[in-house]
N, C-alpha and C positions, 0 to 999 in steps of 0.2 A: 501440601494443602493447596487446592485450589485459589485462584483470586477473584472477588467478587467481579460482577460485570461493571460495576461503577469505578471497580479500583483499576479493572483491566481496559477501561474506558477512558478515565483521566488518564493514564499513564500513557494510551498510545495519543495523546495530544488529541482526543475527538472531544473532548469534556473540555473544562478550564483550560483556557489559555491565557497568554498577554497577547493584548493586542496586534502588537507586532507580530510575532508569531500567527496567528489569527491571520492577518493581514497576508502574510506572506506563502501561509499553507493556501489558504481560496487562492491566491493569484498562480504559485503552482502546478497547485490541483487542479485550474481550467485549462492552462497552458496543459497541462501534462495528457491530459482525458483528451485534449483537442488533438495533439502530437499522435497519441495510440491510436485513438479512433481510425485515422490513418488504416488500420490493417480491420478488414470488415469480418475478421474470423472471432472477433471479440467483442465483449460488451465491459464495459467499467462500470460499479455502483460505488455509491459514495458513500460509507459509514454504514455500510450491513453489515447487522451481526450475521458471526456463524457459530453454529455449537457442533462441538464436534466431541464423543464422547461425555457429553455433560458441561463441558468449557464453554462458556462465550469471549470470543476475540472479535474486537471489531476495530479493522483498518481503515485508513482514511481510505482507502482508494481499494476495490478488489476487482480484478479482472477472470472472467468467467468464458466459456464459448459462448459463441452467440445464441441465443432463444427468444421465441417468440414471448413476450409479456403475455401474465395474464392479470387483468385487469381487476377480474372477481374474484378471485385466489389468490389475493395479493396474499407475502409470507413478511415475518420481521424477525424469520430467521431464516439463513441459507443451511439447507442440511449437506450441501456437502462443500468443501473447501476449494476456493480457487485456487485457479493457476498460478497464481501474481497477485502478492498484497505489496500494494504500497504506503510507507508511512514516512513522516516529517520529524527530523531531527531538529526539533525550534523551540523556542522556551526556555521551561524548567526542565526540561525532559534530562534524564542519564542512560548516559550511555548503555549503559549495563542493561536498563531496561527494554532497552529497541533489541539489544543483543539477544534476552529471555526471550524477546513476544518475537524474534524470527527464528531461531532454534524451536520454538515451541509449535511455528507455523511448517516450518520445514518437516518436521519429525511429524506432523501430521499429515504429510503429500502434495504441501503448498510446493510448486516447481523451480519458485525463483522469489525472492522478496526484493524489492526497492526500499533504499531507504535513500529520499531526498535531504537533503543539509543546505537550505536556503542562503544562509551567510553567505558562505564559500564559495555557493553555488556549486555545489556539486551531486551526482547520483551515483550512487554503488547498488551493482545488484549484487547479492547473495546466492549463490547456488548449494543445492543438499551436500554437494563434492567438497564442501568447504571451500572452492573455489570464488572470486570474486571478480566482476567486474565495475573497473568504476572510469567516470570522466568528466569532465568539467569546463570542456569544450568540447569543439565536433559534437558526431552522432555515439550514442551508445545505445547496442544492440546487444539482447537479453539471448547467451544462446541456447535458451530452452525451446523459447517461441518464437524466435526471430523476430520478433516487437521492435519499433526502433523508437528514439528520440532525439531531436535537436535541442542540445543542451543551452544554446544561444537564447533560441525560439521561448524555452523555459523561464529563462530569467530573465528576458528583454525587457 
């Protein structure tokens, strides 16, 4: 059975938060958009839904190729799925469920999921290969896209 938008919304950390958490996803997630931005082949939106077969999942972070905006056609759903969702391991959040909502983005044609973990400081990407890459210092490079990030620059 499907999960509502609200349930699949609190759960990827875009709804309710503790502040801390809160706190630590925005300081992330600017570091993080600032880091990618870096490669001009992409665009990042922050907390767009997409529905994809009737689902809506909405990531903190999705990165798309680049397009021109449109202004007057603005949409508040993406119909087709990025590249690279990024989301926040911070909270109440479990485990199990960043695990569903990136099997579920994977199995859809998302190429690579991030999942950041603020504490630790650390990022793992995910690959459909079941393969993973993660670090917590240095640079870590996504190799679907070649995207990079300074994991330093993230948490400083």
């Amino acid at each position: 059975m499907s999960t509502t938008v609200l349930e699949r919304t609190m759960r990827r950390g875009t709804g309710i938060a503790t502040s801390a958490s809160a706190f630590l996803q925005r300081l992330v997630q600017c570091r993080l958009a600032v880091e990618l931005s870096k490669d001009e082949r992409f665009d990042f939106l922050s907390n767009v839904a997409v529905c994809i077969d009737g689902e809506v999942q909405v990531p903190a972070l999705s990165v798309y190729p680049k397009r021109p905006v449109d202004f007057r056609r603005d949409m508040n759903r993406m119909a087709e799925m990025p590249k690279i969702t990024i989301d926040f391991f911070a909270g109440s959040r479990v485990m199990q469920d960043i695990i569903s909502d990136v099997d579920a983005d994977l199995a859809d044609g998302v190429k690579s999921c991030w999942v950041v973990y603020p504490a630790p400081r650390l990022v793992t990407i995910l690959l459909p290969d079941n393969n993973q890459v993660f670090a917590s210092k240095g640079m870590i490079t996504n190799p679907e896209t070649r995207l990079s990030a300074d994991i330093e620059a993230l948490f400083a």
